[in-house]
C-alpha positions in Angstrom: 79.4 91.2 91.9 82.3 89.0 90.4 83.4 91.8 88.1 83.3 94.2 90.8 86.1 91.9 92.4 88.0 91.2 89.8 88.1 95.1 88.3 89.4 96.1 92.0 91.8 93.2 91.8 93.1 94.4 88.5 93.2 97.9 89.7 94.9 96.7 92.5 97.9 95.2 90.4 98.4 98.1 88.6 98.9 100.8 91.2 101.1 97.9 92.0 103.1 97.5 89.7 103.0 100.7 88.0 103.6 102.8 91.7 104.2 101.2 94.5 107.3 98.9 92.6 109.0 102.3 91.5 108.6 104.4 94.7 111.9 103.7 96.2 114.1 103.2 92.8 115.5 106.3 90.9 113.2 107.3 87.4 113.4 105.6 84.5 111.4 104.6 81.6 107.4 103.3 81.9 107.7 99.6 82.6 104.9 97.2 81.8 104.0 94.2 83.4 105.3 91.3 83.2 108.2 92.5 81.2 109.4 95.8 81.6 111.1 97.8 79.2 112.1 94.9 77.2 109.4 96.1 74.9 111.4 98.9 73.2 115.3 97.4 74.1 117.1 96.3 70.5 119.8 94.4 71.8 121.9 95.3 68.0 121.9 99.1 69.5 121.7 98.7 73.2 124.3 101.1 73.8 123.4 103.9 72.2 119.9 103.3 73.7 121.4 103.1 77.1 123.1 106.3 76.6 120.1 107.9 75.2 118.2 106.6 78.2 121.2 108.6 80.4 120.5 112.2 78.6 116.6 111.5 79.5 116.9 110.4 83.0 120.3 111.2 84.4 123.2 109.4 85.7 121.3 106.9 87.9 118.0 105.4 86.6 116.1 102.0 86.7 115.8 99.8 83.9 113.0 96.7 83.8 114.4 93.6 82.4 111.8 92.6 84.1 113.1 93.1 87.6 114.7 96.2 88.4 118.4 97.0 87.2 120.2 100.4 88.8 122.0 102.2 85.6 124.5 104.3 87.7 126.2 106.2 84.7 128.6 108.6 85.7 132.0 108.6 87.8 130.9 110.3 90.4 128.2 108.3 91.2 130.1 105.2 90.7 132.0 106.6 93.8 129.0 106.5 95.8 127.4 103.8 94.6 130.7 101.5 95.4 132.2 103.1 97.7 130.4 105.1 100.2 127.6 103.0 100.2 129.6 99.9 99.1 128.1 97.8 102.2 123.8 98.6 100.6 125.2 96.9 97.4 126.9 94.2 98.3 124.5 91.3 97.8 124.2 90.5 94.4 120.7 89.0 92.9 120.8 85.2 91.5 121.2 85.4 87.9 121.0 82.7 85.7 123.3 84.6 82.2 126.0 85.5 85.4 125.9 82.0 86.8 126.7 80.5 83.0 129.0 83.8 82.0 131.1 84.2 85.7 130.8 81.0 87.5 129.3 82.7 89.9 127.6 86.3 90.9 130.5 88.2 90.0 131.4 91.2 88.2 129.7 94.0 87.2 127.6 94.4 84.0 
């Protein structure tokens, strides 16, 4: 009976995390849990990874470090990102690396 519960638990956390997290973002790469995509990300070649990640998914895809992060990739959809629907993306997230690099949650990365 108690590994009845806990398999539907588990199966519970990953249509979770693996579905129901991703349903309203744009495509991106497989993320695990826990930690994402930081699994395959070198940080010595992150931009040619990034831009490798922008032939595969498109302009606009989601990146898991381990919460979501929007890669908008093109100019175009920086226009409409930031300024038609400048108001949706205002609020910025706490982050502790913009706090210590910004003084504040400013700026875009």
């Amino acid at each position: 009976m108690f590994g009845v519960i806990l398999l539907s638990l588990f199966g519970i956390f990953i249509f979770h995390q693996f579905y129901w997290r991703r349903l309203h973002l744009p495509p991106g790469p497989l993320p695990l849990p826990f930690i994402g995509n930081l699994y395959f990300l070198n940080l010595g070649d992150i931009d040619n990874q990034i831009l490798s990640l922008k032939k595969q998914y498109g302009n606009l895809y989601t990146l898991w470090l381990p919460s979501p992060a929007i890669i908008v990739g093109g100019v175009e959809q920086l226009r409409t990102v930031f300024i038609k629907n400048g108001d949706k993306v205002a609020g910025r997230p706490y982050s502790f690396a913009s706090e210590a690099l910004f003084h504040g949650p400013y700026g875009i990365v």
